[in-house]
PyMOL Python script that loads the backbone (N, CA, C, O; Angstrom):
from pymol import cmd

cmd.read_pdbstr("""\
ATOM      1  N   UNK A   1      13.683  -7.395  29.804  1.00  0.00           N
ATOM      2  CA  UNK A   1      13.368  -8.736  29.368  1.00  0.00           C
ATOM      3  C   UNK A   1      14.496  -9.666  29.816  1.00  0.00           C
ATOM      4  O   UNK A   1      15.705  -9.439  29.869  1.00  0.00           O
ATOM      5  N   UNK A   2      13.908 -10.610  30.081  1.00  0.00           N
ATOM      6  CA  UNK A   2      15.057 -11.352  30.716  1.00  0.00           C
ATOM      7  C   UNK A   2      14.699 -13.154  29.879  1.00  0.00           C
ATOM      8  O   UNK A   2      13.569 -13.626  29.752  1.00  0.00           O
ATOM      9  N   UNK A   3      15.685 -13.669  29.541  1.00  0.00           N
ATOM     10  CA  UNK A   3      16.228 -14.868  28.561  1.00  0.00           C
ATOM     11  C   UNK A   3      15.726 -16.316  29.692  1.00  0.00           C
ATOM     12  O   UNK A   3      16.393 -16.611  30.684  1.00  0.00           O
ATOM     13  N   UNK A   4      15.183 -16.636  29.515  1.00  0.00           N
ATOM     14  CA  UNK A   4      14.238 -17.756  30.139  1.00  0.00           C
ATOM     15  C   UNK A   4      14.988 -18.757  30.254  1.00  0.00           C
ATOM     16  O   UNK A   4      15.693 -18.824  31.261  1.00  0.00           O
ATOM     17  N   UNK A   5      15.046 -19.839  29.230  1.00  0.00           N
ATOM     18  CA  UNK A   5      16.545 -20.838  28.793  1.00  0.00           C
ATOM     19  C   UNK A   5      16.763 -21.164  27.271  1.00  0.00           C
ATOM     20  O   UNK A   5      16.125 -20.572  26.401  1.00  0.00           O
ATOM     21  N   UNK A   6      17.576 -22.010  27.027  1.00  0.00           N
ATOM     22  CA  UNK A   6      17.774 -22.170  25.576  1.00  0.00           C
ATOM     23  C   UNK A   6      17.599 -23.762  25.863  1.00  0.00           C
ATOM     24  O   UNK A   6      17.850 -24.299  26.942  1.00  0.00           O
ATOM     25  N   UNK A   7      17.167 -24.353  24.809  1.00  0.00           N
ATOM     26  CA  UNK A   7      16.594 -25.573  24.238  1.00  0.00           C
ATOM     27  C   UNK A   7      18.129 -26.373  23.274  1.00  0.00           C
ATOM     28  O   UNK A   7      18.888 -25.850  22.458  1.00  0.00           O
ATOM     29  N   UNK A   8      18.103 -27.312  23.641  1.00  0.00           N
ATOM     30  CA  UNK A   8      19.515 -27.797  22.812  1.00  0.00           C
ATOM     31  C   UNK A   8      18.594 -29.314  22.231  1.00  0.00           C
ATOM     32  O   UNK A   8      17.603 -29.625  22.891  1.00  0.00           O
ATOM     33  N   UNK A   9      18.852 -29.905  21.404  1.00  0.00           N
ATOM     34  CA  UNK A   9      18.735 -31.856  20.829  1.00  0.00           C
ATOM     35  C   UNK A   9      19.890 -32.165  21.343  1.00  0.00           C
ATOM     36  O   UNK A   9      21.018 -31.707  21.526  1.00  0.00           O
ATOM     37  N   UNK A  10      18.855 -33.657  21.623  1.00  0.00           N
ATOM     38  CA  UNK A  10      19.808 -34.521  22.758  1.00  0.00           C
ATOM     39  C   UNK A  10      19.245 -35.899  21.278  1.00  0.00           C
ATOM     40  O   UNK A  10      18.303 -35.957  20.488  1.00  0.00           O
ATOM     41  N   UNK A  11      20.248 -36.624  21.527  1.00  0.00           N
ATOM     42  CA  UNK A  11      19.813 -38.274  21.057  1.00  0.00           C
ATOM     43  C   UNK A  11      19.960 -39.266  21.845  1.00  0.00           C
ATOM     44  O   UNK A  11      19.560 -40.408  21.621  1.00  0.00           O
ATOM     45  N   UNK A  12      20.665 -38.811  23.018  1.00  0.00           N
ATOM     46  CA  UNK A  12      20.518 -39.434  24.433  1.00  0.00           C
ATOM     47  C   UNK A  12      20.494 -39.227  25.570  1.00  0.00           C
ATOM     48  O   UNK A  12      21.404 -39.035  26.377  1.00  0.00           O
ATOM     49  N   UNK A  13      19.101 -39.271  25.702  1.00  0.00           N
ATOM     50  CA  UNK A  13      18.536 -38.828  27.537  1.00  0.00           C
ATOM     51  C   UNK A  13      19.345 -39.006  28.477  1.00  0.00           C
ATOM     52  O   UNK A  13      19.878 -38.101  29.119  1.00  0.00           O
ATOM     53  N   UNK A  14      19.499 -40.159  28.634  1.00  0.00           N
ATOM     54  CA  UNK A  14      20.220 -40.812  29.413  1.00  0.00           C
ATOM     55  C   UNK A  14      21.422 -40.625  30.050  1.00  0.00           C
ATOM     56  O   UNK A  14      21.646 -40.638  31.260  1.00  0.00           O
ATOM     57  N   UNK A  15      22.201 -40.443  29.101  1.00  0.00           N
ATOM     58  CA  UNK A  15      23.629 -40.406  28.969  1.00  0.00           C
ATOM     59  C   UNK A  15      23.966 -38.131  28.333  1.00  0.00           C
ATOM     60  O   UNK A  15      24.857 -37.534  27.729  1.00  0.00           O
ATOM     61  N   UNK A  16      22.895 -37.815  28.855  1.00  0.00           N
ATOM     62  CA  UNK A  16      22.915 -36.225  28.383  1.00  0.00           C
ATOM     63  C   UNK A  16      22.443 -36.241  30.189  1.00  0.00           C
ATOM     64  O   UNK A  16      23.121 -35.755  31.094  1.00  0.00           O
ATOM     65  N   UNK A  17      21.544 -36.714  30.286  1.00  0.00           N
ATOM     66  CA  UNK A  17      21.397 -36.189  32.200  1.00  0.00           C
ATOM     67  C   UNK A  17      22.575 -36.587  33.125  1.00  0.00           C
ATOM     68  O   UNK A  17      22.779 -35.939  34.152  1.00  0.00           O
ATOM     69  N   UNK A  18      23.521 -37.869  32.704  1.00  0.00           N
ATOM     70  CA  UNK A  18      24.558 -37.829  33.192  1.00  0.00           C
ATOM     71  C   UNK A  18      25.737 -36.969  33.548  1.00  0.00           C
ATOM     72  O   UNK A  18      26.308 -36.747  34.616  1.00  0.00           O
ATOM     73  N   UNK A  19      25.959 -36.470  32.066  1.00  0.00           N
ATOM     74  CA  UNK A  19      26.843 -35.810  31.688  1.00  0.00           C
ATOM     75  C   UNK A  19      26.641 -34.597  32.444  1.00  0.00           C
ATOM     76  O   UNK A  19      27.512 -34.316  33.267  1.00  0.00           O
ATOM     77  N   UNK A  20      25.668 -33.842  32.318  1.00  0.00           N
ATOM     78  CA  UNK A  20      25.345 -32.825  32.748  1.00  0.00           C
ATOM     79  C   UNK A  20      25.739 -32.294  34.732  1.00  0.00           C
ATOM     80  O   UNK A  20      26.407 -31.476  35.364  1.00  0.00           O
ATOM     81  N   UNK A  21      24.641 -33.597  34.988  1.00  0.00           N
ATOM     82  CA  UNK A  21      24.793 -34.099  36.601  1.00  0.00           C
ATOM     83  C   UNK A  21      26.477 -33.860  36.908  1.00  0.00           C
ATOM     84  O   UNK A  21      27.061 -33.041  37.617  1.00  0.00           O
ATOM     85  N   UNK A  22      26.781 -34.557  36.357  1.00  0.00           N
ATOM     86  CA  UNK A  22      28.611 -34.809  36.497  1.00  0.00           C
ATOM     87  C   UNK A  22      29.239 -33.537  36.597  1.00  0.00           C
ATOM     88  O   UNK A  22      30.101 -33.321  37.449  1.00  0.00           O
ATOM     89  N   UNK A  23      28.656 -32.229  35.342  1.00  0.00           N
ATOM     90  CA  UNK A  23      29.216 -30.997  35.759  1.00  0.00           C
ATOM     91  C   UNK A  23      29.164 -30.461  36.951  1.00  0.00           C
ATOM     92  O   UNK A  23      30.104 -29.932  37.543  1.00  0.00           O
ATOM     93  N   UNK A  24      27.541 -30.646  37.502  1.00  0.00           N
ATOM     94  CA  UNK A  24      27.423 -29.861  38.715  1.00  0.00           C
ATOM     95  C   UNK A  24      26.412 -29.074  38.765  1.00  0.00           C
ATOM     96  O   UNK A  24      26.139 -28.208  39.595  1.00  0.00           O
ATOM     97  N   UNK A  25      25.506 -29.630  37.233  1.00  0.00           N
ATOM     98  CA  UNK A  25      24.124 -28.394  36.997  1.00  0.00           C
ATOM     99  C   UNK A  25      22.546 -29.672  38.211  1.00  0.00           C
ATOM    100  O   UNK A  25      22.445 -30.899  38.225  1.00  0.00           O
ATOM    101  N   UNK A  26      21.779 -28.727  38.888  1.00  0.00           N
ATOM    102  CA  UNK A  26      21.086 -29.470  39.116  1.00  0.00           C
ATOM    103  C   UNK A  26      19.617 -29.425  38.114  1.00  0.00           C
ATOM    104  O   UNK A  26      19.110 -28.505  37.471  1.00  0.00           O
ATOM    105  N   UNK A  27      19.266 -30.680  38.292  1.00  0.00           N
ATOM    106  CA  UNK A  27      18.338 -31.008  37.375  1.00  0.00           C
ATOM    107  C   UNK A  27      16.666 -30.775  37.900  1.00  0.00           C
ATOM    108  O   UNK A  27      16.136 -31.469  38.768  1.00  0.00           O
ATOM    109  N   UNK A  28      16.047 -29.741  37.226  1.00  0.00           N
ATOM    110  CA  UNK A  28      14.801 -29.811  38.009  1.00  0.00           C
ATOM    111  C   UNK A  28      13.832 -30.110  37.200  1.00  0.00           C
ATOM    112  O   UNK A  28      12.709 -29.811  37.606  1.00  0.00           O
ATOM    113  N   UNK A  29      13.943 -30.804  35.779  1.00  0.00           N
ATOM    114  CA  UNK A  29      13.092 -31.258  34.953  1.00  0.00           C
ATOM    115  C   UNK A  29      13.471 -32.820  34.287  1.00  0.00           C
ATOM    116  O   UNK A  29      14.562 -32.942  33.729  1.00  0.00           O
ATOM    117  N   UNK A  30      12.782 -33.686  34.347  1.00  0.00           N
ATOM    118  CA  UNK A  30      13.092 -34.926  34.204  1.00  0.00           C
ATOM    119  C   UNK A  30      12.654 -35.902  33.769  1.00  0.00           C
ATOM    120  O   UNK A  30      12.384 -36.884  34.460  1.00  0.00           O
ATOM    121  N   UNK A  31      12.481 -35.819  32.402  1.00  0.00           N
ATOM    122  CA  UNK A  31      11.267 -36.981  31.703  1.00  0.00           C
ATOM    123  C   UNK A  31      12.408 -38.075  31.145  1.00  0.00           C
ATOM    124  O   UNK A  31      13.521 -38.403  31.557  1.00  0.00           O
ATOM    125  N   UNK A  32      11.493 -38.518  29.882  1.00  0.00           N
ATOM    126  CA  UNK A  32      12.255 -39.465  29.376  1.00  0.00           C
ATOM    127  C   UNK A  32      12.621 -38.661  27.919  1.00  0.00           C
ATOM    128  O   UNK A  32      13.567 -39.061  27.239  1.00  0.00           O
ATOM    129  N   UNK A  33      11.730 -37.402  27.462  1.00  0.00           N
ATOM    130  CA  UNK A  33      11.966 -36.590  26.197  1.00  0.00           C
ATOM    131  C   UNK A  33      12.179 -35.523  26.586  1.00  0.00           C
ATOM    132  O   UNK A  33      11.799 -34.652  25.804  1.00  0.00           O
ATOM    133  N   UNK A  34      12.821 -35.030  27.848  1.00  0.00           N
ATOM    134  CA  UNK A  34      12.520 -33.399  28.229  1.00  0.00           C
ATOM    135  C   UNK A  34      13.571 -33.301  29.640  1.00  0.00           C
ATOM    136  O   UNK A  34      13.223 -33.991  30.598  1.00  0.00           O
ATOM    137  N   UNK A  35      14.687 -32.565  29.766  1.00  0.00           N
ATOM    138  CA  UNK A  35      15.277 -32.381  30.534  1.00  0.00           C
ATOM    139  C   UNK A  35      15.584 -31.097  30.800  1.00  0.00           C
ATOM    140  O   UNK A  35      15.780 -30.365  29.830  1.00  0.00           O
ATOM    141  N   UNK A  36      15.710 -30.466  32.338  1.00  0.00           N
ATOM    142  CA  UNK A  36      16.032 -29.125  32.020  1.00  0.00           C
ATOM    143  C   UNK A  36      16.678 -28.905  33.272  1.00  0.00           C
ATOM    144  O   UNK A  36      16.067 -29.215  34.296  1.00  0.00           O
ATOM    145  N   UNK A  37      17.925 -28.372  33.349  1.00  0.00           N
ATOM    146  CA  UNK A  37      18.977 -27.822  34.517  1.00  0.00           C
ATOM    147  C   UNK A  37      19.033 -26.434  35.083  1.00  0.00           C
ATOM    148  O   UNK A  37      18.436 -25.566  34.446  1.00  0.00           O
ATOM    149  N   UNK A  38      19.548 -26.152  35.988  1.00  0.00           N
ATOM    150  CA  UNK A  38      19.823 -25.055  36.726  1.00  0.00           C
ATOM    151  C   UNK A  38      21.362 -24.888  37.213  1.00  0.00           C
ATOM    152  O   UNK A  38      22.028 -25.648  37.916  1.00  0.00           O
ATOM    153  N   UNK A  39      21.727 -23.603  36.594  1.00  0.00           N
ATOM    154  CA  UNK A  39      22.930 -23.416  36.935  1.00  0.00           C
ATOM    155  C   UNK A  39      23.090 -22.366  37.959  1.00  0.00           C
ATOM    156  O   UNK A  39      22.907 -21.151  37.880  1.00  0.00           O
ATOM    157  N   UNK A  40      23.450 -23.070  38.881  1.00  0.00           N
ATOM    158  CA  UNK A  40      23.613 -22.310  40.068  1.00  0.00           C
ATOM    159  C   UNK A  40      23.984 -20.891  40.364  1.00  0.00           C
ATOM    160  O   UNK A  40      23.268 -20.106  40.985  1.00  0.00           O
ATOM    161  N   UNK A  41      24.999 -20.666  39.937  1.00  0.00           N
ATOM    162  CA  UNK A  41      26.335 -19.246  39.287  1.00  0.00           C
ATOM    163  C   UNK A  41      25.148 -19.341  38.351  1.00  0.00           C
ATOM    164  O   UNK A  41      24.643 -20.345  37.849  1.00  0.00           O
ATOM    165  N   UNK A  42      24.717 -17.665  38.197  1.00  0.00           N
ATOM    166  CA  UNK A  42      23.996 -16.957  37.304  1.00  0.00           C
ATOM    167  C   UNK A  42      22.599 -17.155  37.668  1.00  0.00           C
ATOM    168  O   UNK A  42      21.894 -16.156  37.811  1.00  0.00           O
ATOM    169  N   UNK A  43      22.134 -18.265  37.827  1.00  0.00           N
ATOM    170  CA  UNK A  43      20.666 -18.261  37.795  1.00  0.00           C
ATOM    171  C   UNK A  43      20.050 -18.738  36.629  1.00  0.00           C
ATOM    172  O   UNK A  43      18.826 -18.873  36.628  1.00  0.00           O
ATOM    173  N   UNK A  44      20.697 -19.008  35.662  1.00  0.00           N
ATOM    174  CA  UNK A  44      20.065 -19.251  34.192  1.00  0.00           C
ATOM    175  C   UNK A  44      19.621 -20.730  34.088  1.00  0.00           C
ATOM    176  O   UNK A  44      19.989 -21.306  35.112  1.00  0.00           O
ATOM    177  N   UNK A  45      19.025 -21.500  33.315  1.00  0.00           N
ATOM    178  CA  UNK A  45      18.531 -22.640  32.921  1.00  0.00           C
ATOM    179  C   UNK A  45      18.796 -23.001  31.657  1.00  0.00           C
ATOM    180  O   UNK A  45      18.791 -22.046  30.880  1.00  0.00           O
ATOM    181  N   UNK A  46      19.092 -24.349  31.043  1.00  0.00           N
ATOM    182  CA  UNK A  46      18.908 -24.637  29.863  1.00  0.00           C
ATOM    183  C   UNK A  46      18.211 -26.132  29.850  1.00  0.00           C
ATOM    184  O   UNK A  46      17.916 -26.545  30.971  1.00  0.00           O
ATOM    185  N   UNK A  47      17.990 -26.761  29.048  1.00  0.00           N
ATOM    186  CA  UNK A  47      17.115 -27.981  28.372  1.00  0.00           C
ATOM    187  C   UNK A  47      17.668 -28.593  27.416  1.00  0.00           C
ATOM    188  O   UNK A  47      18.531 -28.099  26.690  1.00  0.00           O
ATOM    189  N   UNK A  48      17.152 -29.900  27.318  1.00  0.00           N
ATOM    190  CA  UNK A  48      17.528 -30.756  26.166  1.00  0.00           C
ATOM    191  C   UNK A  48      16.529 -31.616  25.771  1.00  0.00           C
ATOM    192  O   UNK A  48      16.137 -32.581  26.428  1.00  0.00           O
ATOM    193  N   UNK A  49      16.073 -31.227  24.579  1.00  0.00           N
ATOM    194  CA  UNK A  49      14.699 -32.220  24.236  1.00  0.00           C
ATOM    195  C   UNK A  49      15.250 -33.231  23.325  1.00  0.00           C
ATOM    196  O   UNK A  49      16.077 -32.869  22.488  1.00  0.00           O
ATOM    197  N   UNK A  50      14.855 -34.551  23.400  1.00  0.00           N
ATOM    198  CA  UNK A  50      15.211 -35.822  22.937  1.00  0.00           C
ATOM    199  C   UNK A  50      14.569 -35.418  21.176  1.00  0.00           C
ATOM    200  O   UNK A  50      13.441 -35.158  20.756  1.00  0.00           O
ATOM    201  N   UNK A  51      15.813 -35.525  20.563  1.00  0.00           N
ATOM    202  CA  UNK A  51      15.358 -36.212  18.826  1.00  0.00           C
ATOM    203  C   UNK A  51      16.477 -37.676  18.358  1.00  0.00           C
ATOM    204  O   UNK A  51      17.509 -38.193  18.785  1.00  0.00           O
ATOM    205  N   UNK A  52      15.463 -37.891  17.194  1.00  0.00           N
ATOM    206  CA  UNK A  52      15.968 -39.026  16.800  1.00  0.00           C
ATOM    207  C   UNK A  52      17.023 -38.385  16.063  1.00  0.00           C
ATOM    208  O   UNK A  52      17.085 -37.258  15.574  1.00  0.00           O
ATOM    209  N   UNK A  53      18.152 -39.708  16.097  1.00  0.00           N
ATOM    210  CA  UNK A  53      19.545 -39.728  15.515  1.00  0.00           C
ATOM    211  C   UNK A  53      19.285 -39.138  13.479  1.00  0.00           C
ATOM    212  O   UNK A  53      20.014 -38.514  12.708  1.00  0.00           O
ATOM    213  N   UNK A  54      18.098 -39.668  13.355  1.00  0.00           N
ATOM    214  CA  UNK A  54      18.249 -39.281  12.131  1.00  0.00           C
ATOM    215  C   UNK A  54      18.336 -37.797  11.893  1.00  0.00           C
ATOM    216  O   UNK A  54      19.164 -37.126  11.276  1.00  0.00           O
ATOM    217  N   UNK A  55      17.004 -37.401  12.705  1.00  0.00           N
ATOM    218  CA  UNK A  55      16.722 -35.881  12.261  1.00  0.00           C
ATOM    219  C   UNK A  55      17.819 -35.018  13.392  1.00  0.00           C
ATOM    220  O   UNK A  55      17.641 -33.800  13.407  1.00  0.00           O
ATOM    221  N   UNK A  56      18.451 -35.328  13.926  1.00  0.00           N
ATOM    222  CA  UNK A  56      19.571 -34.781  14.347  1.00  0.00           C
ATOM    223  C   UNK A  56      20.202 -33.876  13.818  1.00  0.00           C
ATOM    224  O   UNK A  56      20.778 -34.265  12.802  1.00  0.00           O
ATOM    225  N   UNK A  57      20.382 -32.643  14.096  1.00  0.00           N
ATOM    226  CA  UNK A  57      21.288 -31.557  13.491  1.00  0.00           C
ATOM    227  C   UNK A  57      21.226 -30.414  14.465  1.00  0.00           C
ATOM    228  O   UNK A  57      20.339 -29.690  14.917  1.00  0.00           O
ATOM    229  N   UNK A  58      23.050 -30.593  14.664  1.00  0.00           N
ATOM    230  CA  UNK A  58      23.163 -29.312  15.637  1.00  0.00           C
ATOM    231  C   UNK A  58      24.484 -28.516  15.389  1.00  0.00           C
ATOM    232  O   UNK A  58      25.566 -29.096  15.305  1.00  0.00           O
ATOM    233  N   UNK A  59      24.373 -27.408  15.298  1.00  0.00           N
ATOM    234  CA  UNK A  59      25.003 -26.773  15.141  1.00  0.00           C
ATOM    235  C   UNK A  59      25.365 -25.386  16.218  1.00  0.00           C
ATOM    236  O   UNK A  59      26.116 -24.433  16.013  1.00  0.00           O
ATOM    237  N   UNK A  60      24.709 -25.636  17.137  1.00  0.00           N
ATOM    238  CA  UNK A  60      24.525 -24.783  18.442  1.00  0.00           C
ATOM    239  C   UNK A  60      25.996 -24.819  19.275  1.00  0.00           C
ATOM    240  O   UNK A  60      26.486 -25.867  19.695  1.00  0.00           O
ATOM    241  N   UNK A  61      26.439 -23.859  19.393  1.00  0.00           N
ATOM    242  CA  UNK A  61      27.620 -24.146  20.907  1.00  0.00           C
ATOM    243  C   UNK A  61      27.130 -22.980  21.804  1.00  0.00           C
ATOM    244  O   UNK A  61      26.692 -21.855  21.563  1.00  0.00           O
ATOM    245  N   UNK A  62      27.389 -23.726  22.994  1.00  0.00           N
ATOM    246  CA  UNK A  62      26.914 -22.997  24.328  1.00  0.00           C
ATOM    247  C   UNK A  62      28.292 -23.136  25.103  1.00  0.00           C
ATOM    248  O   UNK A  62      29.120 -24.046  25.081  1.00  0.00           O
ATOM    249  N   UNK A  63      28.269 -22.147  25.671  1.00  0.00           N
ATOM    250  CA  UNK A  63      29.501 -21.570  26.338  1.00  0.00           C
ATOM    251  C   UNK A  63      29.091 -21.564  28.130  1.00  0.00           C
ATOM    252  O   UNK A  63      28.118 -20.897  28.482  1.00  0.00           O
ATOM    253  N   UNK A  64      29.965 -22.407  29.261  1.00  0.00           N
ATOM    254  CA  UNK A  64      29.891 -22.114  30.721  1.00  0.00           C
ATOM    255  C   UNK A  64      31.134 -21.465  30.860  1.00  0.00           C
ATOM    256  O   UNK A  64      32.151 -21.593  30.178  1.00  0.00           O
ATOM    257  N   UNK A  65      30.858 -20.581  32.067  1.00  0.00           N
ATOM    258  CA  UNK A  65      32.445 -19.812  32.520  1.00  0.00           C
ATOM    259  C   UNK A  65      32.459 -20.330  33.574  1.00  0.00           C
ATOM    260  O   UNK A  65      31.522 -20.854  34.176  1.00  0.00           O
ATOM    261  N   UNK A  66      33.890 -20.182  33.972  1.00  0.00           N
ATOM    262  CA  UNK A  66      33.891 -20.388  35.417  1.00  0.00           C
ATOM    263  C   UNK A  66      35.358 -19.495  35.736  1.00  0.00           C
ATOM    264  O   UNK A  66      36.244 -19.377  34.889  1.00  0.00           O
ATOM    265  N   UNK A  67      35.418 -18.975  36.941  1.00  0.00           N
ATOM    266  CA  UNK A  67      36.551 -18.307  37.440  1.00  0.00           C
ATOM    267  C   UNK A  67      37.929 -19.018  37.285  1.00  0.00           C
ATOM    268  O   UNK A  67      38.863 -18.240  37.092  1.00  0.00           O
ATOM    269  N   UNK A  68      38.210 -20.213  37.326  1.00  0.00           N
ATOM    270  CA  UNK A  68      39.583 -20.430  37.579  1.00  0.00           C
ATOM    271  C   UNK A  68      39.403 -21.909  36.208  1.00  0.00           C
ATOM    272  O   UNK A  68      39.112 -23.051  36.566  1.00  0.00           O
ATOM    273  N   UNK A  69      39.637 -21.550  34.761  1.00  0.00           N
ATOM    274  CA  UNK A  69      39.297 -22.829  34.015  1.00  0.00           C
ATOM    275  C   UNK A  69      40.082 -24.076  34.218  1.00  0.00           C
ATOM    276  O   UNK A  69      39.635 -25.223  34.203  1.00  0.00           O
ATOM    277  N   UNK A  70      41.646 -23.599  34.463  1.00  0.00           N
ATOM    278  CA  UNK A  70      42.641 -24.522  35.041  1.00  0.00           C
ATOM    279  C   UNK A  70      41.729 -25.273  35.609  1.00  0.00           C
ATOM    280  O   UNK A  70      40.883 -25.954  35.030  1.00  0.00           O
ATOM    281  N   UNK A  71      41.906 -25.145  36.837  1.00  0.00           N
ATOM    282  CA  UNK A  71      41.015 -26.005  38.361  1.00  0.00           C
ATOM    283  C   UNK A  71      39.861 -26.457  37.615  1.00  0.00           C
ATOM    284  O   UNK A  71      39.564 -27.596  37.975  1.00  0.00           O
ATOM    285  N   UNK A  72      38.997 -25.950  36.597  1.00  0.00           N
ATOM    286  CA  UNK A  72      37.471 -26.365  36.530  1.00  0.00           C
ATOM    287  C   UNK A  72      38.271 -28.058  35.404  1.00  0.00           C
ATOM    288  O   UNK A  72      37.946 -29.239  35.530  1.00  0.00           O
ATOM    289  N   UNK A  73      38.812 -27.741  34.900  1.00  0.00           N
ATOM    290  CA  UNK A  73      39.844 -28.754  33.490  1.00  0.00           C
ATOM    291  C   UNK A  73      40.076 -29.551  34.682  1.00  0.00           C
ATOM    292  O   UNK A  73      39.216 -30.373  34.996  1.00  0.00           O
ATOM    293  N   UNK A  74      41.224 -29.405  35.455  1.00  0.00           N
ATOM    294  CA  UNK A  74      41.346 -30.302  36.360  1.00  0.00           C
ATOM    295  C   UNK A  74      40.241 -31.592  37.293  1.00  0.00           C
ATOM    296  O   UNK A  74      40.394 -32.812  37.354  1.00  0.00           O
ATOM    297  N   UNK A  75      39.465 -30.965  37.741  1.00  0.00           N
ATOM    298  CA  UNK A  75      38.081 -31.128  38.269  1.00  0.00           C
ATOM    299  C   UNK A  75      37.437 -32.165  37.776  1.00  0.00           C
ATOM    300  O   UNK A  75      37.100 -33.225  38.302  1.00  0.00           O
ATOM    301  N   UNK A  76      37.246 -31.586  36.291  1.00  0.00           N
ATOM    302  CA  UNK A  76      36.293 -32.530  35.290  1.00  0.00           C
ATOM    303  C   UNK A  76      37.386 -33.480  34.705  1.00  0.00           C
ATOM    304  O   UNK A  76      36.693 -34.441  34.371  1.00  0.00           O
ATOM    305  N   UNK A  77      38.507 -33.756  34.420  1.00  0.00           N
ATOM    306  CA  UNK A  77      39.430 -34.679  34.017  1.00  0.00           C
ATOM    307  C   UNK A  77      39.064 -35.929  35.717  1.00  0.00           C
ATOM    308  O   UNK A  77      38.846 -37.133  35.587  1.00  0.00           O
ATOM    309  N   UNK A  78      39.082 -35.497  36.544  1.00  0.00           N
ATOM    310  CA  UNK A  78      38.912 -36.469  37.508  1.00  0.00           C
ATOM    311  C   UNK A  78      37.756 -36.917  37.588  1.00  0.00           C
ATOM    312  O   UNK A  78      37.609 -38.132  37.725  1.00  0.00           O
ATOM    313  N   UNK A  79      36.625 -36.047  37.522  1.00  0.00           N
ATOM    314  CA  UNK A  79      35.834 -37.319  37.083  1.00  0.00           C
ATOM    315  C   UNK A  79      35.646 -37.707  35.884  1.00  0.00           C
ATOM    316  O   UNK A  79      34.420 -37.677  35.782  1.00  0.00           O
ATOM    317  N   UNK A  80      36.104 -38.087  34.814  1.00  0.00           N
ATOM    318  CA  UNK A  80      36.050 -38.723  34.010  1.00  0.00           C
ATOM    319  C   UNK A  80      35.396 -37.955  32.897  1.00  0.00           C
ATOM    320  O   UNK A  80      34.731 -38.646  32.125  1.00  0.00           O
ATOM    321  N   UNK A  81      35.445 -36.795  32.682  1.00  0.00           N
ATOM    322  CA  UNK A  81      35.070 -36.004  31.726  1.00  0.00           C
ATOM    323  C   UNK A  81      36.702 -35.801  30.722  1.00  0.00           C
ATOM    324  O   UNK A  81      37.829 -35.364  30.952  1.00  0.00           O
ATOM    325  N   UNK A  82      35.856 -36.512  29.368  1.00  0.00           N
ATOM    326  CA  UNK A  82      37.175 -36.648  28.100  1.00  0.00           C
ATOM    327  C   UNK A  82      36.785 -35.365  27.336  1.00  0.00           C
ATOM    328  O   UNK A  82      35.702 -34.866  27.029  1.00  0.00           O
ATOM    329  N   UNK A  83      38.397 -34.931  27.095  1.00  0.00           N
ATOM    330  CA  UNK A  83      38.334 -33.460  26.082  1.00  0.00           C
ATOM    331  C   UNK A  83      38.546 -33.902  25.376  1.00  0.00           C
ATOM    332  O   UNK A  83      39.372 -34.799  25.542  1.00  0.00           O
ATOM    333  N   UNK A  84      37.897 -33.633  23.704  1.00  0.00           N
ATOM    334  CA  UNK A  84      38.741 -33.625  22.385  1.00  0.00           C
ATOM    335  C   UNK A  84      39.303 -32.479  21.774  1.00  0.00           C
ATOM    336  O   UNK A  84      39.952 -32.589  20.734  1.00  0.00           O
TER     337      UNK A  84
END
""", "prot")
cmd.dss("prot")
cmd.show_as("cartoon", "prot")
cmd.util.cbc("prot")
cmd.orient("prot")
């Protein structure tokens, strides 16, 4: 059996297809309530379906690897990806 993708809430389309794009995942699903990426390394997929701010609740963390995290930290600090 093999794991299809995982589904995450988004409260912003918009600014969630950005973000994403910016990592480096390509996007092969693309609405205005329904987004879904491809990660190159591995083969796997995940999604983000649009809810409202109210009913919002997430408690999900999803984990990317990458070989060298230094360089990947580096990488994403240049383009404009903020750590807290």
């Amino acid at each position: 059996m093999n794991l299809n993708q995982i589904t995450l809430p988004s409260i912003n389309i918009p600014a969630s297809r950005k973000f994403y794009l910016k990592l480096g995942f390509t996007l092969i699903v693309d609405s205005e309530h329904y987004l879904r990426f491809w990660c190159e390394e591995g083969d796997a997929t995940f999604s983000l379906h649009l809810k409202e701010a109210l009913a919002y609740k997430n408690s999900s963390i999803i984990y990317f690897e990458c070989e060298n995290v230094v360089n990947k930290y580096q990488e994403l600090l240049s383009l404009g990806i903020v750590f807290f």
